[in-house]
C-alpha positions as CSV (number, residue, x, y, z in Angstrom):
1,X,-10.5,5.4,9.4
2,X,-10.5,1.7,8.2
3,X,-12.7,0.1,5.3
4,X,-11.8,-3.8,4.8
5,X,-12.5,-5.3,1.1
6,X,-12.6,-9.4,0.9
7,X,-11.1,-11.0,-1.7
8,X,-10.6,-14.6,-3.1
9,X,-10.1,-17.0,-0.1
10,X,-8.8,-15.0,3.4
11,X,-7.3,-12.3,1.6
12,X,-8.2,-9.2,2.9
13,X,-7.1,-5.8,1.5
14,X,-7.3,-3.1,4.5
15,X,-7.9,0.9,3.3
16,X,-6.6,3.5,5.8
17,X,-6.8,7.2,6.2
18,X,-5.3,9.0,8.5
19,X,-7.6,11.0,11.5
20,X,-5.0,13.9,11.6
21,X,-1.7,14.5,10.3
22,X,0.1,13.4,13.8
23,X,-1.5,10.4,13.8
24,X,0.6,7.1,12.8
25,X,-1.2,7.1,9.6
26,X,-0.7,10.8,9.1
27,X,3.6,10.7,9.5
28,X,3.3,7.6,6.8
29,X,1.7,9.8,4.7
30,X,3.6,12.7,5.0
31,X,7.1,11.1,4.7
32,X,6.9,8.3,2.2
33,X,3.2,9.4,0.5
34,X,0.3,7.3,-0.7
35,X,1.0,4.2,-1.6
36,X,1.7,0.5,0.5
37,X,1.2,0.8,3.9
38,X,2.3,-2.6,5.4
39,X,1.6,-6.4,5.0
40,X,-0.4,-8.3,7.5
41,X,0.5,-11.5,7.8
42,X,-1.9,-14.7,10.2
43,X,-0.5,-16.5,13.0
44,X,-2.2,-18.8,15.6
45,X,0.8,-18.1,17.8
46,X,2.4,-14.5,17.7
47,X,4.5,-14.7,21.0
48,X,6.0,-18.0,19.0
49,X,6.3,-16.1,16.1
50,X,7.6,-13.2,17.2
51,X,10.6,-15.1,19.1
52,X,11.3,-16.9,15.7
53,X,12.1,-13.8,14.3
54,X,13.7,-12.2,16.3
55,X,16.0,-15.0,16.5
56,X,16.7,-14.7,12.9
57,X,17.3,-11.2,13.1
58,X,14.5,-9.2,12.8
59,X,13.9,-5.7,13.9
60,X,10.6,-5.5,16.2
61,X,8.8,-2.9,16.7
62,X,6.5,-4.6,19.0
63,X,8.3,-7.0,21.4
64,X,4.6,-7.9,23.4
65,X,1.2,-8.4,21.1
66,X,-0.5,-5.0,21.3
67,X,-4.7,-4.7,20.8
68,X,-5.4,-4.4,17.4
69,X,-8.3,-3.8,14.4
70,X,-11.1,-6.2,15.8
71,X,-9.7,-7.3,18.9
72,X,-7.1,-9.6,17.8
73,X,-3.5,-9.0,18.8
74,X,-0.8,-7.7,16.6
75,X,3.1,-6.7,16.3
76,X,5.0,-4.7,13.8
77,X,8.1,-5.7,12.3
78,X,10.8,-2.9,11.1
79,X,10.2,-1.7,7.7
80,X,14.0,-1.8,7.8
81,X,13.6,-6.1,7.9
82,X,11.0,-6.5,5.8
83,X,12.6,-5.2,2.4
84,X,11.3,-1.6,3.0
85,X,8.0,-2.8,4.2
86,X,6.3,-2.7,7.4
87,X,5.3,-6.2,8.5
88,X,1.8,-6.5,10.9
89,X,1.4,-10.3,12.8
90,X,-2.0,-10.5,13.4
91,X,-3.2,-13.4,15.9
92,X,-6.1,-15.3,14.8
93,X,-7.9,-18.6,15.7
94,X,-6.6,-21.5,12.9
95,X,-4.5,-19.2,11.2
């Protein structure tokens, strides 16, 4: 389940609950509790984006944009790379 809140500007701040506890959602939950689930971050170009980091090092999870929340495209970056935090690109028009 996903509720979106709009803030000041683009800033959006995503809600999630999990449908079951073996559900993506669900293992977050039961291994690191509530709290910060990931950061999304805007991009007119994810395969671009996605190259640059991995060239500086970053763990993917994603190596191809995957569908996403309203049709646009994502990819995950390790928590492991992103100081603990999983990282979402999310591809959108004049990001």
């Amino acid at each position: 389940r996903v509720a979106l809140l709009r803030g000041e500007g683009e800033t959006l701040l995503e809600l999630l609950a999990p449908l079951g506890p073996d559900t993506p959602v669900g293992r977050f939950l039961a291994k690191r509790g509530p709290g910060l689930h990931h950061l999304a971050f805007a991009t007119s170009r994810i395969e671009e984006e996605l190259a640059r980091l991995k060239g500086v090092g970053a763990r993917l999870i994603d190596e191809v944009p995957r569908p996403g929340f309203g049709g646009h495209r994502v990819a995950f970056l390790h928590p492991g790379f992103g100081l603990g935090v999983l990282w979402e690109l999310v591809e959108t028009e004049g990001a």
